[in-house]
Backbone as a chain_set.jsonl record, in Angstrom:
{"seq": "XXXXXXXXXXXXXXXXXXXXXXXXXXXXXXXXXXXXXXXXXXXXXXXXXXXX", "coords": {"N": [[28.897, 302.837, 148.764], [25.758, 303.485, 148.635], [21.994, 304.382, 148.756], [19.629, 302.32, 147.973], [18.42, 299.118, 149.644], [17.45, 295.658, 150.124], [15.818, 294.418, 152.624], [15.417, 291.627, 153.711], [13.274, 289.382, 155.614], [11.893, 287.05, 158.425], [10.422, 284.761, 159.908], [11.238, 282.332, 162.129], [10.929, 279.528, 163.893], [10.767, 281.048, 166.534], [12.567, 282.72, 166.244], [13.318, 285.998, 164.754], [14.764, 286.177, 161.793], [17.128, 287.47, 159.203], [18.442, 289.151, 156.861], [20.23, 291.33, 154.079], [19.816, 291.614, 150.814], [21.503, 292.402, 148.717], [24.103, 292.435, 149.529], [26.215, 290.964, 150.257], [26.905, 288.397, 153.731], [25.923, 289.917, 155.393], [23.684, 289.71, 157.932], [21.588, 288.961, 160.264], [19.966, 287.45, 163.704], [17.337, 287.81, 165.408], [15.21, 288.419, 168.302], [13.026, 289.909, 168.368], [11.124, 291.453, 166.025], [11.267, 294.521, 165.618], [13.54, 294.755, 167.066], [15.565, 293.285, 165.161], [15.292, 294.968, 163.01], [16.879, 296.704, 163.47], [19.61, 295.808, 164.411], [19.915, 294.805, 161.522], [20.298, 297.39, 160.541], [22.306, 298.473, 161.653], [24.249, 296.324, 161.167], [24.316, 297.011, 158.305], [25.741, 299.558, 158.133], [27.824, 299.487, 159.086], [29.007, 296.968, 157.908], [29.083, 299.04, 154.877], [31.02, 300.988, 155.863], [33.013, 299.809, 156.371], [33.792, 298.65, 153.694], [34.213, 300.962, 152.401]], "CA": [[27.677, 302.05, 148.644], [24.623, 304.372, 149.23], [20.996, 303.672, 148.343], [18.203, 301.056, 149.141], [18.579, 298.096, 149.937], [16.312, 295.239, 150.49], [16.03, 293.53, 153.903], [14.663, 289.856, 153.713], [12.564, 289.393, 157.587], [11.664, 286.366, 158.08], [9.877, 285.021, 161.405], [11.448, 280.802, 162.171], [11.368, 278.853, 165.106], [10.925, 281.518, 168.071], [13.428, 283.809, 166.062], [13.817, 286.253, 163.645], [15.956, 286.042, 161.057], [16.969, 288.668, 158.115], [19.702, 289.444, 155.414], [20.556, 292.307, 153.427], [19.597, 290.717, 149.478], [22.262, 293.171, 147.862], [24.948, 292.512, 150.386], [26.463, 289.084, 151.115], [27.021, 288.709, 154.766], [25.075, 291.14, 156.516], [22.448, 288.747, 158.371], [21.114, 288.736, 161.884], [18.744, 286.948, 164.225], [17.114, 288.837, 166.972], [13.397, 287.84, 169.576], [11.528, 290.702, 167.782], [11.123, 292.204, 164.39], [12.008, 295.656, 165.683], [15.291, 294.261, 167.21], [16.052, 292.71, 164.037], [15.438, 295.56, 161.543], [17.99, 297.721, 164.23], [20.306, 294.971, 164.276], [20.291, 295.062, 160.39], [20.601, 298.719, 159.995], [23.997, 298.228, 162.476], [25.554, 295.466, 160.473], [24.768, 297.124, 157.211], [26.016, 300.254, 158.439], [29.01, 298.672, 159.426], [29.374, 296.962, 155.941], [29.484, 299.822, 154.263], [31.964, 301.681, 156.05], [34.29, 298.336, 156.146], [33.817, 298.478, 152.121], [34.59, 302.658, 151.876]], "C": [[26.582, 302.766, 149.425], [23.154, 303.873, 148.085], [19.802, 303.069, 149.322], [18.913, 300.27, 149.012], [17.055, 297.383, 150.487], [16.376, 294.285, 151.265], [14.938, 292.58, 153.821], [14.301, 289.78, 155.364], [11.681, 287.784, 157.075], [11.453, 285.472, 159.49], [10.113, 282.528, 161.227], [11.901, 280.178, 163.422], [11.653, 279.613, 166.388], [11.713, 282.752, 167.498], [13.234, 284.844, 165.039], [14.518, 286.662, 162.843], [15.735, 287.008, 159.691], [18.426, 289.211, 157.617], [19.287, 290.5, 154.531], [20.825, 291.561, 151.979], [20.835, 291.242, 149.216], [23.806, 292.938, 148.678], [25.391, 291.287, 151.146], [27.3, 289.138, 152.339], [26.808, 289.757, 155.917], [23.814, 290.461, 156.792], [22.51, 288.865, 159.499], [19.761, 288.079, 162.456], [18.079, 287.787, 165.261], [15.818, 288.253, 167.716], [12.875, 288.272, 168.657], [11.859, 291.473, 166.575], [11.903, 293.665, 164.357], [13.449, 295.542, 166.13], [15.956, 294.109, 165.646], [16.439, 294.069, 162.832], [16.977, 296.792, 162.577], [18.85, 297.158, 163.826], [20.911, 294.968, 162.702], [20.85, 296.151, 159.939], [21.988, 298.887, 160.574], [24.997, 297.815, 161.776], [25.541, 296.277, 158.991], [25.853, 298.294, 157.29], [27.875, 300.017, 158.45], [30.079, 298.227, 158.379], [29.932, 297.671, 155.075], [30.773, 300.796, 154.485], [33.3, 300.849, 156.001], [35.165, 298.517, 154.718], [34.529, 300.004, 151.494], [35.858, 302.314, 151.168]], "O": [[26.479, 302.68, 150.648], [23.221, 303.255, 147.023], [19.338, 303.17, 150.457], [19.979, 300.379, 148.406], [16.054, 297.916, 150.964], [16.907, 293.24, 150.886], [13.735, 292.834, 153.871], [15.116, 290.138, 156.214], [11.134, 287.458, 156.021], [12.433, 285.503, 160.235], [9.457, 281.726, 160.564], [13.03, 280.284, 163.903], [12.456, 279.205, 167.226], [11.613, 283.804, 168.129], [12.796, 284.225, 164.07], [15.067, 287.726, 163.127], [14.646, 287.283, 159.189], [19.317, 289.636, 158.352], [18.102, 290.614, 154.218], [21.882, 290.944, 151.85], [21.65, 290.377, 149.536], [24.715, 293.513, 148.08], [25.058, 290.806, 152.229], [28.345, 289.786, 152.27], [27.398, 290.165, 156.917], [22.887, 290.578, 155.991], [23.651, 288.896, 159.961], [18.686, 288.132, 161.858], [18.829, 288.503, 165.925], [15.652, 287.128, 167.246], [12.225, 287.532, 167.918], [12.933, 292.036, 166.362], [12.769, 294.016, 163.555], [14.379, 296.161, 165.612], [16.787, 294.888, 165.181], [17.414, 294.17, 162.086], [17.82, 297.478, 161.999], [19.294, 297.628, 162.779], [22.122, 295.095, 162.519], [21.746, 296.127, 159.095], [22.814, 299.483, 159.882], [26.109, 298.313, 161.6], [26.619, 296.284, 158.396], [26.86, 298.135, 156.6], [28.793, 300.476, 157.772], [31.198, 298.621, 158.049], [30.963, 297.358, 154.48], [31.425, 301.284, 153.562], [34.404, 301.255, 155.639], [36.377, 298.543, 154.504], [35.169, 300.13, 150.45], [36.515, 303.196, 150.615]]}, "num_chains": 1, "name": "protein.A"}
């Protein structure tokens, strides 16, 4: 699984929150946007090698 992907960001209640559309269960919350998109690039990362 190589490619794009498209990360949903999404700013609720103090947090923000963000999911991987193409990829069910790869979601994280983090304080700050740049946390978050790290955080995402980790779990998808992660994902994918799980899935190899």
């Amino acid at each position: 699984m190589t490619g794009e992907f498209t990360a949903i960001l999404k700013w609720d209640d103090g947090w923000w929150i963000g999911w991987i559309e193409e990829v069910p269960g790869v979601n994280c919350q983090e304080r700050t946007r740049e946390e978050l998109i790290e955080t995402l690039k980790a779990t998808l990362s992660e994902a994918i090698e799980f899935n190899r």
